[in-house]
mmCIF file of the protein (N, C-alpha, C, O) and its ligand, coordinates in Angstrom:
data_MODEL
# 
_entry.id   MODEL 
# 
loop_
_entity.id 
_entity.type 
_entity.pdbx_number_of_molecules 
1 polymer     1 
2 non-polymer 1 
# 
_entity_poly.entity_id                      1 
_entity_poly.type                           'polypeptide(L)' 
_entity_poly.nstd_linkage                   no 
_entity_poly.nstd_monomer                   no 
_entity_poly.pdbx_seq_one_letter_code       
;(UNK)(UNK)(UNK)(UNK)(UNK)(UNK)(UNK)(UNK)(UNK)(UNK)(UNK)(UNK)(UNK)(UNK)(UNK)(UNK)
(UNK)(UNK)(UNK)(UNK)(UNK)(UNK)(UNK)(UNK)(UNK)(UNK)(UNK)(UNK)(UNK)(UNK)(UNK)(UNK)
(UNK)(UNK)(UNK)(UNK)(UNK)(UNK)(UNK)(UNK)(UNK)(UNK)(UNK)(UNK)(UNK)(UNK)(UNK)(UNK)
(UNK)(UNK)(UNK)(UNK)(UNK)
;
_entity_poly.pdbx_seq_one_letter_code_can   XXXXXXXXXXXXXXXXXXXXXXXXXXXXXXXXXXXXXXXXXXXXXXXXXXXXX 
_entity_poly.pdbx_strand_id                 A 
# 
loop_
_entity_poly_seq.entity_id 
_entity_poly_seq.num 
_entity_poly_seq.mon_id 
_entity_poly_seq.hetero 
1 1  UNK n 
1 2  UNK n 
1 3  UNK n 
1 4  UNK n 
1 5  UNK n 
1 6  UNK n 
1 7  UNK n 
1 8  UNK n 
1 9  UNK n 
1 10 UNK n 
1 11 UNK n 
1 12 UNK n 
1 13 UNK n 
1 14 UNK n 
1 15 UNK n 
1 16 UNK n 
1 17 UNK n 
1 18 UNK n 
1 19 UNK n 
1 20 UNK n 
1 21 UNK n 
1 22 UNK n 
1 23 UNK n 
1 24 UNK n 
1 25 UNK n 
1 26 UNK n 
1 27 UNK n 
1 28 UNK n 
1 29 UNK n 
1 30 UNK n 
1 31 UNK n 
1 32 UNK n 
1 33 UNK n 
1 34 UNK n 
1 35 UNK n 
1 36 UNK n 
1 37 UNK n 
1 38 UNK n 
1 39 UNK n 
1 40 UNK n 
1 41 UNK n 
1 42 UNK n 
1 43 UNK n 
1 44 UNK n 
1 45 UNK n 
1 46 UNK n 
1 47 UNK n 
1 48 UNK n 
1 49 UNK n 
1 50 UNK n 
1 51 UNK n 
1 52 UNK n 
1 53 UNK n 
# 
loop_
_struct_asym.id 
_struct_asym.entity_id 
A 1 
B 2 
# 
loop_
_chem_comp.id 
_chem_comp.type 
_chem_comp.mon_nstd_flag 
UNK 'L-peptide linking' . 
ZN  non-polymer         . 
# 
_pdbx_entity_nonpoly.entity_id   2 
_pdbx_entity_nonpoly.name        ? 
_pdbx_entity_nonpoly.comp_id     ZN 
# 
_pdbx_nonpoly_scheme.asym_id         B 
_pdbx_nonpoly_scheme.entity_id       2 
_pdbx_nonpoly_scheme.mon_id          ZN 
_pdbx_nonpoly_scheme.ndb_seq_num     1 
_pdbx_nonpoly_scheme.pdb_seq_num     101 
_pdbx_nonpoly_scheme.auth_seq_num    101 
_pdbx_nonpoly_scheme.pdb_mon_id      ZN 
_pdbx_nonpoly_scheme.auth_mon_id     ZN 
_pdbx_nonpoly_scheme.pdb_strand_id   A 
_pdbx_nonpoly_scheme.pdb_ins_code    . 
# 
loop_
_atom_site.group_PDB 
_atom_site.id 
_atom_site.type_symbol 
_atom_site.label_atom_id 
_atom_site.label_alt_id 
_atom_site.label_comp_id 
_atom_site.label_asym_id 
_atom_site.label_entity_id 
_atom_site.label_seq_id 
_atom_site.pdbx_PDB_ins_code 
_atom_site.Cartn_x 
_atom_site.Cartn_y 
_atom_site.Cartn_z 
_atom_site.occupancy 
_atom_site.B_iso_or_equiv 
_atom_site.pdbx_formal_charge 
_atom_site.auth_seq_id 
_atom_site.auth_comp_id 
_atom_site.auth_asym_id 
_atom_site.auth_atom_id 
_atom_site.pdbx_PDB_model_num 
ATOM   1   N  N  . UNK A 1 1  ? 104.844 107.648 96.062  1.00 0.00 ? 1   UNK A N  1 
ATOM   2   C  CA . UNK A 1 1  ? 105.871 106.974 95.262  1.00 0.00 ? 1   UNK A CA 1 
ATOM   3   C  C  . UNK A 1 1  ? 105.245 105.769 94.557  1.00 0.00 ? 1   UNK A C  1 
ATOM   4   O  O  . UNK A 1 1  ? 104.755 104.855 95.218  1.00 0.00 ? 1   UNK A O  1 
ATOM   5   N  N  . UNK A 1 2  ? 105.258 105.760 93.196  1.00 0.00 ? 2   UNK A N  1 
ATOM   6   C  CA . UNK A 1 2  ? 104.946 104.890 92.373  1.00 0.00 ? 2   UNK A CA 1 
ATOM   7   C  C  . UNK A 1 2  ? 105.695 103.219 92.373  1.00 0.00 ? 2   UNK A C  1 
ATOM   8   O  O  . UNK A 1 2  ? 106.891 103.326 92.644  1.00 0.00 ? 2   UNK A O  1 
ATOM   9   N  N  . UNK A 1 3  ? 105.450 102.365 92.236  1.00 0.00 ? 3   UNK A N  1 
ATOM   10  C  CA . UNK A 1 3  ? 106.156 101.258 92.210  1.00 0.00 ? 3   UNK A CA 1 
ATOM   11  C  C  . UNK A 1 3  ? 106.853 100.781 91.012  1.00 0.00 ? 3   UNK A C  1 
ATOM   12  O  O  . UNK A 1 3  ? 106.108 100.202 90.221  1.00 0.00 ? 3   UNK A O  1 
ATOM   13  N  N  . UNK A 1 4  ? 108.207 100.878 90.632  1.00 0.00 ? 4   UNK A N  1 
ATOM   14  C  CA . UNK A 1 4  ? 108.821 100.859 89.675  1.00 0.00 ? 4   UNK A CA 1 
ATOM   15  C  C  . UNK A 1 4  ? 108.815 99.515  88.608  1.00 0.00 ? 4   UNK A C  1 
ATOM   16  O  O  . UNK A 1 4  ? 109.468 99.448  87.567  1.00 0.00 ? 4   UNK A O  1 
ATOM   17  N  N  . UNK A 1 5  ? 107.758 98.309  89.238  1.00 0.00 ? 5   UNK A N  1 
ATOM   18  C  CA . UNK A 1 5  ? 107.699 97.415  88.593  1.00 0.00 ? 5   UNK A CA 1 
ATOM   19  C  C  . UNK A 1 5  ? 106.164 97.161  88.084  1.00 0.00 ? 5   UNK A C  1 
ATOM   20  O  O  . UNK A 1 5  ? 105.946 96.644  86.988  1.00 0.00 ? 5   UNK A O  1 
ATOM   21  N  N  . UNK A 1 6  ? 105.506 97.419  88.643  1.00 0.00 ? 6   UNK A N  1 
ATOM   22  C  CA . UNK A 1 6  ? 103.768 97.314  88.121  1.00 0.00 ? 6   UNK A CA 1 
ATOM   23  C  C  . UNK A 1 6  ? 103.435 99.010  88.366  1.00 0.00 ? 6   UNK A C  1 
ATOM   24  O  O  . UNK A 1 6  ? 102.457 99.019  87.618  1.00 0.00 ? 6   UNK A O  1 
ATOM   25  N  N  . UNK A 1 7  ? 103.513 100.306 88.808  1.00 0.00 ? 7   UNK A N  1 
ATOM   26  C  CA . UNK A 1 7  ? 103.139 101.375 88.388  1.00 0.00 ? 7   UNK A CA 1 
ATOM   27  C  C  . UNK A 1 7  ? 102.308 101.670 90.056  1.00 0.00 ? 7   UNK A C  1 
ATOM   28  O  O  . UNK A 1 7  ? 102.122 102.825 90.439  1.00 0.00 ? 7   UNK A O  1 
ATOM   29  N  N  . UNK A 1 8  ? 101.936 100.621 90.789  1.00 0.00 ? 8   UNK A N  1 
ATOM   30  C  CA . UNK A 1 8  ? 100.566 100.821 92.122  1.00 0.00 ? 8   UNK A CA 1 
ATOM   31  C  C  . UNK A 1 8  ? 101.620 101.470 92.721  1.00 0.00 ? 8   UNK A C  1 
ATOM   32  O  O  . UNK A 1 8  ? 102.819 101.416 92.448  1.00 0.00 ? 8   UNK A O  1 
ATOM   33  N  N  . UNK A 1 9  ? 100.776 102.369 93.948  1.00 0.00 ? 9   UNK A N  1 
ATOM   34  C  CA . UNK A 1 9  ? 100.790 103.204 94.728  1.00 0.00 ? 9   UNK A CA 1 
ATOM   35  C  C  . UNK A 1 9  ? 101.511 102.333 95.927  1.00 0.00 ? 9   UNK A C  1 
ATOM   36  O  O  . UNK A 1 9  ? 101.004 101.557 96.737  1.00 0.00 ? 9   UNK A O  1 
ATOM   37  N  N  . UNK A 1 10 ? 102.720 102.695 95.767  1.00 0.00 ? 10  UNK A N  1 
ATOM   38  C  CA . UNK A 1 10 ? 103.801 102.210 97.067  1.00 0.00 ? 10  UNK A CA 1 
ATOM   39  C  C  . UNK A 1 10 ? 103.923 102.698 98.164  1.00 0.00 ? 10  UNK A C  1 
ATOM   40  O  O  . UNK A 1 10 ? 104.268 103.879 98.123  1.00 0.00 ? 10  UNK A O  1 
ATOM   41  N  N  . UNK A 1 11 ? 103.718 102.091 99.602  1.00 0.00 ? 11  UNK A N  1 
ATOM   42  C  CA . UNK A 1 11 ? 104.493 102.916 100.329 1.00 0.00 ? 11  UNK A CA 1 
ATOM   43  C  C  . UNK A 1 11 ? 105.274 102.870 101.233 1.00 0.00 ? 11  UNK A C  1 
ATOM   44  O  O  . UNK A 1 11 ? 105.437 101.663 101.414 1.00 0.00 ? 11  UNK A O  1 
ATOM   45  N  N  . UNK A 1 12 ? 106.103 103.604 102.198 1.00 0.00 ? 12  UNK A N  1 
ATOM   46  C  CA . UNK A 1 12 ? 106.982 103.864 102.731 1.00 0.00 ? 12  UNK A CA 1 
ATOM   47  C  C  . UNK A 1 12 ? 107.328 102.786 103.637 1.00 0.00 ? 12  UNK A C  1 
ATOM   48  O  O  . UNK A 1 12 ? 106.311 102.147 103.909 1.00 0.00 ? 12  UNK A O  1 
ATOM   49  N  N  . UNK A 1 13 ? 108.533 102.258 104.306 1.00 0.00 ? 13  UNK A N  1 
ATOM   50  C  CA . UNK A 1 13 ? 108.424 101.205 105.024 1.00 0.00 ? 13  UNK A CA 1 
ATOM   51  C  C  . UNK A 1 13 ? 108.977 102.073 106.259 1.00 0.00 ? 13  UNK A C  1 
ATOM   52  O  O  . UNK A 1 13 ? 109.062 101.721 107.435 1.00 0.00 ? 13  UNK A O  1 
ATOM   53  N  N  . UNK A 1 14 ? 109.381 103.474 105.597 1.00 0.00 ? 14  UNK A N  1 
ATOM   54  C  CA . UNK A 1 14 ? 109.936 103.893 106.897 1.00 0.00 ? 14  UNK A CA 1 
ATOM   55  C  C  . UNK A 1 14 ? 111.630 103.900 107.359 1.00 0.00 ? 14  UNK A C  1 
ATOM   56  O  O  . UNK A 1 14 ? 112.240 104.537 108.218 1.00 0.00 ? 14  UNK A O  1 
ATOM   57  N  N  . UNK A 1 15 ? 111.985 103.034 106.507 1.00 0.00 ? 15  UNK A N  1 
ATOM   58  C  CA . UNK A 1 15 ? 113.477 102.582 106.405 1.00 0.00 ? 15  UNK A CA 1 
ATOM   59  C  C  . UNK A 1 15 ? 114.466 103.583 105.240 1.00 0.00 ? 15  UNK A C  1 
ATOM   60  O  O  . UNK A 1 15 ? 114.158 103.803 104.069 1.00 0.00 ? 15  UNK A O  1 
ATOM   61  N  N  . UNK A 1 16 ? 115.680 104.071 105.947 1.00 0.00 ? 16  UNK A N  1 
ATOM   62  C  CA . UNK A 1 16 ? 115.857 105.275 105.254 1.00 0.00 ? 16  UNK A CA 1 
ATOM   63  C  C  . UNK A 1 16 ? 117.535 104.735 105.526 1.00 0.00 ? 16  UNK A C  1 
ATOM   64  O  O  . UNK A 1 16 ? 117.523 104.141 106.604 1.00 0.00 ? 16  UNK A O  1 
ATOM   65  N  N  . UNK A 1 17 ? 118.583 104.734 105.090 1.00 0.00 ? 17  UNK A N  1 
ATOM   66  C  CA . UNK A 1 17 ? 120.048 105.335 105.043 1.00 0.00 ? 17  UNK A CA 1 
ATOM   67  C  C  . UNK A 1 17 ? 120.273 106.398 104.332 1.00 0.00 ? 17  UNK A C  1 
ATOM   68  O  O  . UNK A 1 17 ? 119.499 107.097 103.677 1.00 0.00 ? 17  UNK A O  1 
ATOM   69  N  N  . UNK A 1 18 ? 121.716 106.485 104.562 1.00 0.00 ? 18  UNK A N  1 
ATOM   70  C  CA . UNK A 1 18 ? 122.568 107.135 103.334 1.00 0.00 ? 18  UNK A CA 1 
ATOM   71  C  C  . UNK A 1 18 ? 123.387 106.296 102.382 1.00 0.00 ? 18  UNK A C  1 
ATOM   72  O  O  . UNK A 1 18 ? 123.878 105.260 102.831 1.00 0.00 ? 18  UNK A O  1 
ATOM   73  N  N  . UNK A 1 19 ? 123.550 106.555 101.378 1.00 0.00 ? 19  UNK A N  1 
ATOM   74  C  CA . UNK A 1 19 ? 124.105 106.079 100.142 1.00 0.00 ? 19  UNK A CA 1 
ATOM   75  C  C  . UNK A 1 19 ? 124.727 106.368 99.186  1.00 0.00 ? 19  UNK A C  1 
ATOM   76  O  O  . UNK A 1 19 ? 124.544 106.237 97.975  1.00 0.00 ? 19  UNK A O  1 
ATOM   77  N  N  . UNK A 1 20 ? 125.908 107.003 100.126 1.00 0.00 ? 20  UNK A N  1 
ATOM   78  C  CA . UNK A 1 20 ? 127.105 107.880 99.262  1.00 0.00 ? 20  UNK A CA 1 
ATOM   79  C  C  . UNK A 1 20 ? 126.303 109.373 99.030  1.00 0.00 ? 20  UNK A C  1 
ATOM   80  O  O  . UNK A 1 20 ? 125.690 109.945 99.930  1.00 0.00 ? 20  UNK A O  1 
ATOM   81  N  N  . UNK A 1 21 ? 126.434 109.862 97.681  1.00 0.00 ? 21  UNK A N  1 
ATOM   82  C  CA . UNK A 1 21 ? 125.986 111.439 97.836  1.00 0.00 ? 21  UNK A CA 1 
ATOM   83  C  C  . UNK A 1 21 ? 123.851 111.218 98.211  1.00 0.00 ? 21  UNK A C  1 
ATOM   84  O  O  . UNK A 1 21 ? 123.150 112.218 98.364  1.00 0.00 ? 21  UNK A O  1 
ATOM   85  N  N  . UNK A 1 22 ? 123.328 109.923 98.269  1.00 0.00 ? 22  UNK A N  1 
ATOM   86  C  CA . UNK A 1 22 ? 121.992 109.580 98.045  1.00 0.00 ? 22  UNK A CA 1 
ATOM   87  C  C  . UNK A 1 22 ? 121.619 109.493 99.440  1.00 0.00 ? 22  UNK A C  1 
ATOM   88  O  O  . UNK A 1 22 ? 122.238 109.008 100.387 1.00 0.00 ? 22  UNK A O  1 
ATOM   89  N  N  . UNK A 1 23 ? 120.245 110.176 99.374  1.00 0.00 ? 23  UNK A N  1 
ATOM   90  C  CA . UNK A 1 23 ? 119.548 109.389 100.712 1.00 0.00 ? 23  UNK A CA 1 
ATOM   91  C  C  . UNK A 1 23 ? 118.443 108.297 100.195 1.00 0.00 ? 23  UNK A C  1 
ATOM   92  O  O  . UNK A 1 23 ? 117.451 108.668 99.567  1.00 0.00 ? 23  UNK A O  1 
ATOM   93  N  N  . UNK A 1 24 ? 118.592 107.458 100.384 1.00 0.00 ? 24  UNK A N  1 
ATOM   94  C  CA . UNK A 1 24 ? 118.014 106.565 100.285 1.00 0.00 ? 24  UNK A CA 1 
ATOM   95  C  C  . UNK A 1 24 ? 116.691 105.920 101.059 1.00 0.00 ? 24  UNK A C  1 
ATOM   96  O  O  . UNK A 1 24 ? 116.629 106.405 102.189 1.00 0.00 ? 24  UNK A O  1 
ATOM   97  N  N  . UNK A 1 25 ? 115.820 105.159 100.853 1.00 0.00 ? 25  UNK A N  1 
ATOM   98  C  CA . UNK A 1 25 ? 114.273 104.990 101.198 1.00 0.00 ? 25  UNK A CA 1 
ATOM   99  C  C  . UNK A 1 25 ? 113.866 104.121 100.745 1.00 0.00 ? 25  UNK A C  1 
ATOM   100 O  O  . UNK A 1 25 ? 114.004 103.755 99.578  1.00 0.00 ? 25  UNK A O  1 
ATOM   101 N  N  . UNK A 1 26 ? 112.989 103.372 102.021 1.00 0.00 ? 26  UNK A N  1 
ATOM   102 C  CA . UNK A 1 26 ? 112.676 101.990 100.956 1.00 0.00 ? 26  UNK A CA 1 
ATOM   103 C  C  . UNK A 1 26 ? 111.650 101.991 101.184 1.00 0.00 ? 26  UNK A C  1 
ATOM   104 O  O  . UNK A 1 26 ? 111.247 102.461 102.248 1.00 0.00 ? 26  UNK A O  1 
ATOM   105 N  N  . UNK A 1 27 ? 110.594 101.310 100.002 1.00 0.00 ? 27  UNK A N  1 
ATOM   106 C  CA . UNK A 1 27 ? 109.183 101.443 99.785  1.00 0.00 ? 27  UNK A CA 1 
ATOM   107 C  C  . UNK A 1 27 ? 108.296 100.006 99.711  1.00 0.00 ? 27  UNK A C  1 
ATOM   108 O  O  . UNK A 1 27 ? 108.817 98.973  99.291  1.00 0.00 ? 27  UNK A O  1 
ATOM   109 N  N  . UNK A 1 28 ? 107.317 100.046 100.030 1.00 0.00 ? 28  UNK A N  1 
ATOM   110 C  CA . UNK A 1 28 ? 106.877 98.284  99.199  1.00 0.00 ? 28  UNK A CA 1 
ATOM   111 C  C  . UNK A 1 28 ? 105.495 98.492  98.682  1.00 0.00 ? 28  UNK A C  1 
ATOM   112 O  O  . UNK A 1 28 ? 104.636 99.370  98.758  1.00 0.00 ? 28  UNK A O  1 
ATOM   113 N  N  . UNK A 1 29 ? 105.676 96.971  97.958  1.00 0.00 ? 29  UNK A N  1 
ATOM   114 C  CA . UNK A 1 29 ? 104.317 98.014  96.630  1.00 0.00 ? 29  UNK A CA 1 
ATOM   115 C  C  . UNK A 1 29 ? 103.126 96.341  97.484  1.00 0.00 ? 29  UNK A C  1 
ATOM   116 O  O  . UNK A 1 29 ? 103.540 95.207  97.724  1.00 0.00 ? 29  UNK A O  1 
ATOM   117 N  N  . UNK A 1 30 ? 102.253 96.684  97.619  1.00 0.00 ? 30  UNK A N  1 
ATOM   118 C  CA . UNK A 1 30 ? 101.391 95.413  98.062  1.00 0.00 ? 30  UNK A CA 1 
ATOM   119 C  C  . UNK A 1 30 ? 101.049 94.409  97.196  1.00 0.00 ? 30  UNK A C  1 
ATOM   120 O  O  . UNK A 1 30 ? 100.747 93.229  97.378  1.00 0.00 ? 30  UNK A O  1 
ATOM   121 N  N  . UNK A 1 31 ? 101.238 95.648  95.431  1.00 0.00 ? 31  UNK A N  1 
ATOM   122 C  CA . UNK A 1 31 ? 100.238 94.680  94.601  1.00 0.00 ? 31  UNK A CA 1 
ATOM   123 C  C  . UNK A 1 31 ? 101.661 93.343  94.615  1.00 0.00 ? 31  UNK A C  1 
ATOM   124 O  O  . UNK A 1 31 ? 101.573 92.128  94.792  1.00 0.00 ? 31  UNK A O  1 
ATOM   125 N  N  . UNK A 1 32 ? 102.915 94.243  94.343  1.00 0.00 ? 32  UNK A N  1 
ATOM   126 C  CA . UNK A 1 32 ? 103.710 93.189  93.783  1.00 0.00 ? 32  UNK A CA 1 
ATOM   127 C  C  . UNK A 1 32 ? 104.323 91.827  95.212  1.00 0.00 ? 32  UNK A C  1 
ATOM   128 O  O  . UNK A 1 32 ? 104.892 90.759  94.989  1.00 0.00 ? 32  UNK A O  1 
ATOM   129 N  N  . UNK A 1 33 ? 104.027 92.267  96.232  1.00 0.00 ? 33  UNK A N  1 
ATOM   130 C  CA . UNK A 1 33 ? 104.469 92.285  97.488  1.00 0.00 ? 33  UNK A CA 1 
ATOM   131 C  C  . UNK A 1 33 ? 105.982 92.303  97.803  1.00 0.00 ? 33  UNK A C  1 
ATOM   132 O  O  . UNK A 1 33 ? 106.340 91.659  98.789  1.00 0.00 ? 33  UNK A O  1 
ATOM   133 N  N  . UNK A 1 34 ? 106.918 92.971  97.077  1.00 0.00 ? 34  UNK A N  1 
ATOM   134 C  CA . UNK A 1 34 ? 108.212 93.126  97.158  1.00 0.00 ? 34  UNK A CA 1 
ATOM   135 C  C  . UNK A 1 34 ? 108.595 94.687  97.867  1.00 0.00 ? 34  UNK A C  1 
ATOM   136 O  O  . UNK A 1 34 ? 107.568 95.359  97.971  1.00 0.00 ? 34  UNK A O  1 
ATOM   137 N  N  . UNK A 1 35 ? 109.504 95.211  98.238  1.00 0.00 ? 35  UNK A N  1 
ATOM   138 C  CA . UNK A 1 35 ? 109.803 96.326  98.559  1.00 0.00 ? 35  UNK A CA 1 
ATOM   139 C  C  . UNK A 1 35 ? 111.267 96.905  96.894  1.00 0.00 ? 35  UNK A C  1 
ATOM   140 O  O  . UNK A 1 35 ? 111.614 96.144  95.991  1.00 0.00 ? 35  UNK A O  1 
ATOM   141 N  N  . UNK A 1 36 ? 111.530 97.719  96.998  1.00 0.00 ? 36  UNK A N  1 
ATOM   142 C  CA . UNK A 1 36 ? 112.124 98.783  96.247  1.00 0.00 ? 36  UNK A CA 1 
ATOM   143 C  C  . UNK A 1 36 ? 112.974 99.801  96.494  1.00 0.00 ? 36  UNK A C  1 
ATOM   144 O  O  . UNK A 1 36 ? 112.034 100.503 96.868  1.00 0.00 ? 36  UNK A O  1 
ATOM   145 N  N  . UNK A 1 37 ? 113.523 100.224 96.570  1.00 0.00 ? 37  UNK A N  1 
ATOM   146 C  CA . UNK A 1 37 ? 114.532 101.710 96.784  1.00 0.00 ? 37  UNK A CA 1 
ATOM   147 C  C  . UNK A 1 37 ? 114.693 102.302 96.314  1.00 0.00 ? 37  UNK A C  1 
ATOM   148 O  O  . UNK A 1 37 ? 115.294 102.105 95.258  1.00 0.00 ? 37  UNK A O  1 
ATOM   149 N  N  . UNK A 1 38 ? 114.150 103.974 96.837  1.00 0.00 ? 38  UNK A N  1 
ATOM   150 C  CA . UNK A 1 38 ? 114.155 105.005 96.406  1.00 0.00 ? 38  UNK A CA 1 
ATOM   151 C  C  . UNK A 1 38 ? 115.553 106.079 96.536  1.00 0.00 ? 38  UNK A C  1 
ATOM   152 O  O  . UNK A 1 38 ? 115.828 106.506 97.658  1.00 0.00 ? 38  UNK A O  1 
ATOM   153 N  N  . UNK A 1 39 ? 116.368 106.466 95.402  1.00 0.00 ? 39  UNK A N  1 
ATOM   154 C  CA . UNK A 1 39 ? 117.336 107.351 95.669  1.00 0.00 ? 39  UNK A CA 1 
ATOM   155 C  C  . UNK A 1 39 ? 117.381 108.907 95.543  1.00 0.00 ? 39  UNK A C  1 
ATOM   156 O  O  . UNK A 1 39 ? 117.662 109.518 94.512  1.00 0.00 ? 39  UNK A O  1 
ATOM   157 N  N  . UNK A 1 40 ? 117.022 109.514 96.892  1.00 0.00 ? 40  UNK A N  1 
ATOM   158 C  CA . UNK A 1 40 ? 117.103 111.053 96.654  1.00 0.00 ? 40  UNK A CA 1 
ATOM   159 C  C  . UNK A 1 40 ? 118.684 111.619 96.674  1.00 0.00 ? 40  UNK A C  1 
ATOM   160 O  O  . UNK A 1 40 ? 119.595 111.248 97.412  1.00 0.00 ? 40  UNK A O  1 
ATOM   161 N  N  . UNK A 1 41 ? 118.716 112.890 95.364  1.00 0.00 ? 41  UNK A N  1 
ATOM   162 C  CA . UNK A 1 41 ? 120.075 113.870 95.835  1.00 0.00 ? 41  UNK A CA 1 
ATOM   163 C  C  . UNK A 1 41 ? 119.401 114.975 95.870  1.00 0.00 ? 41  UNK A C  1 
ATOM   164 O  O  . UNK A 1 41 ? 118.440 115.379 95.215  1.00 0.00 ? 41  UNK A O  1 
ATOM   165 N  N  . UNK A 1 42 ? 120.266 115.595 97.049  1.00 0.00 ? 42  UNK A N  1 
ATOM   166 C  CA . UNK A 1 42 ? 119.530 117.517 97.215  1.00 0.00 ? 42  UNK A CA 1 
ATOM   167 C  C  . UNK A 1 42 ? 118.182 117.173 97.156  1.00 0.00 ? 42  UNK A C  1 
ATOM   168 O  O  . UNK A 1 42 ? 117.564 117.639 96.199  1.00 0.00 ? 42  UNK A O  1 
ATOM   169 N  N  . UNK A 1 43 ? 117.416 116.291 98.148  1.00 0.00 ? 43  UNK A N  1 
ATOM   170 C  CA . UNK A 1 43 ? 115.599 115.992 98.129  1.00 0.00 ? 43  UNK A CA 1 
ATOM   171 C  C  . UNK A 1 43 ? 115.093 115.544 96.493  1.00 0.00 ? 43  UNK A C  1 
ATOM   172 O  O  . UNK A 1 43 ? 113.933 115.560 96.082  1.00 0.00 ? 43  UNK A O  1 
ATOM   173 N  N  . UNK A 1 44 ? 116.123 115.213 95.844  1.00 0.00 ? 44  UNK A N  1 
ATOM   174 C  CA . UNK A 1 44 ? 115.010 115.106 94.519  1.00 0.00 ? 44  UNK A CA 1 
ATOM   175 C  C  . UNK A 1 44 ? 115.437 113.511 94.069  1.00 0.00 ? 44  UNK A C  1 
ATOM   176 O  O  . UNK A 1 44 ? 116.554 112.995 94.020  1.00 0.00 ? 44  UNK A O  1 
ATOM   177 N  N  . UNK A 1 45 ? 114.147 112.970 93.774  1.00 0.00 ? 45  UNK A N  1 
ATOM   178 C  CA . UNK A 1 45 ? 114.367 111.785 93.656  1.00 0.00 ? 45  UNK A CA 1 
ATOM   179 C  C  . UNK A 1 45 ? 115.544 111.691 91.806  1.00 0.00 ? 45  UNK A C  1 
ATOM   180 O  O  . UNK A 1 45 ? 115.596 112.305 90.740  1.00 0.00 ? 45  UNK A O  1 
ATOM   181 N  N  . UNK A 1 46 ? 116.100 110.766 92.337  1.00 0.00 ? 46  UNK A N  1 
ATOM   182 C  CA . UNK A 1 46 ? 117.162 110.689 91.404  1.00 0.00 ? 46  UNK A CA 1 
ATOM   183 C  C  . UNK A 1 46 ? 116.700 109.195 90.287  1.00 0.00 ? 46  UNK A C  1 
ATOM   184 O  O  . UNK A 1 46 ? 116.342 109.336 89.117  1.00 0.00 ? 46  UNK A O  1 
ATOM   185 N  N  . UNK A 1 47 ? 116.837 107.712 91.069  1.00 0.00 ? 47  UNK A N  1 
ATOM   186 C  CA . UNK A 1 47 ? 116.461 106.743 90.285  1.00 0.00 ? 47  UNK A CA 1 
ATOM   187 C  C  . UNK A 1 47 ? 115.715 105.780 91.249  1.00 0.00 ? 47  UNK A C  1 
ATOM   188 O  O  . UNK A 1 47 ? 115.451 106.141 92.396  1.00 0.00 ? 47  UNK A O  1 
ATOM   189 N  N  . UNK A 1 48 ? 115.382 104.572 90.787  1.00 0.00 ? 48  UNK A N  1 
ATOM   190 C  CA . UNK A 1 48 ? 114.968 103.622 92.123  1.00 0.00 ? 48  UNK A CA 1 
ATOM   191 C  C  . UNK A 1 48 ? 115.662 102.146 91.822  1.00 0.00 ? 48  UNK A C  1 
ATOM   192 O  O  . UNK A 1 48 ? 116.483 101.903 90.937  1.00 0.00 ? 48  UNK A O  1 
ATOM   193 N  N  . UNK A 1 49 ? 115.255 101.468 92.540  1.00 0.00 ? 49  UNK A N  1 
ATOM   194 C  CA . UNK A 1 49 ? 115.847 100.336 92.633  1.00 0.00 ? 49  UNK A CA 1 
ATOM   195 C  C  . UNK A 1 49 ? 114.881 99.136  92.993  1.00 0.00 ? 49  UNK A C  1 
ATOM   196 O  O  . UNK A 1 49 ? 114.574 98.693  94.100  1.00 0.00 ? 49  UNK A O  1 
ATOM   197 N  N  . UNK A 1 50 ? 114.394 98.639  91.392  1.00 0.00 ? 50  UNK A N  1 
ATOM   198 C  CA . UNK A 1 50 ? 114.430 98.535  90.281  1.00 0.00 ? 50  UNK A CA 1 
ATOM   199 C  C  . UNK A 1 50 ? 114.678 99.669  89.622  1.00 0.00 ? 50  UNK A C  1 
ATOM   200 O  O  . UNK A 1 50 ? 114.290 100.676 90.214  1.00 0.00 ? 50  UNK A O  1 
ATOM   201 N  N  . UNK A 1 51 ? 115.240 99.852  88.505  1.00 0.00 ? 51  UNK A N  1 
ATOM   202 C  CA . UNK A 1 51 ? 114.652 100.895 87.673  1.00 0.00 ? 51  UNK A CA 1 
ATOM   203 C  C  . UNK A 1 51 ? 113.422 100.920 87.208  1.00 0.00 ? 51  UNK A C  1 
ATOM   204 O  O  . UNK A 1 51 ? 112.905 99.853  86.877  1.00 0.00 ? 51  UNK A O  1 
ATOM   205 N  N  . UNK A 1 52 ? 112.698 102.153 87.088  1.00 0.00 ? 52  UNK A N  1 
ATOM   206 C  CA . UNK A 1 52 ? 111.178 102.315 86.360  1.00 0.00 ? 52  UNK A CA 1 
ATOM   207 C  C  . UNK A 1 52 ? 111.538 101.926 84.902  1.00 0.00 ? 52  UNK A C  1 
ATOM   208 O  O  . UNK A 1 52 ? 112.582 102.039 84.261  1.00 0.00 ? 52  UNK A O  1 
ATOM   209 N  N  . UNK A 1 53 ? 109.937 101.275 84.507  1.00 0.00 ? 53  UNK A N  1 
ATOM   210 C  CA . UNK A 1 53 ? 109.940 100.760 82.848  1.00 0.00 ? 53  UNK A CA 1 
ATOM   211 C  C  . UNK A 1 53 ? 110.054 101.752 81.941  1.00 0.00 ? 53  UNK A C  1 
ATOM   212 O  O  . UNK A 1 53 ? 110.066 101.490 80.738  1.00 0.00 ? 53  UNK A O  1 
HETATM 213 ZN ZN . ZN  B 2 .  ? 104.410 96.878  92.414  1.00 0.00 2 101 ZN  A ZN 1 
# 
């Protein structure tokens, strides 16, 4: 999973809910040192949180 604010190689923190029809996932990017959220429907990533540029 890409990092939706600088593009580096994010990863998983491991931290997962649900989020209405979304499963949700949260990621952190090192370069930026923030984390992010990933929204899957039916396994397919849908948007993130940030949005990508
Ligand atoms: Zn980043």
């Amino acid at each position: 999973m890409n990092c939706p604010r600088c593009g580096a190689e994010a990863r998983a923190t491991g931290k997962e809910w649900k989020f209405g029809l979304f499963d949700a996932k949260q990621y952190s990017c090192d370069k930026c040192k923030k984390p992010f959220s990933a929204f899957y429907r039916e396994g397919k990533l849908s948007h993130t949180v940030p949005k990508a540029k």
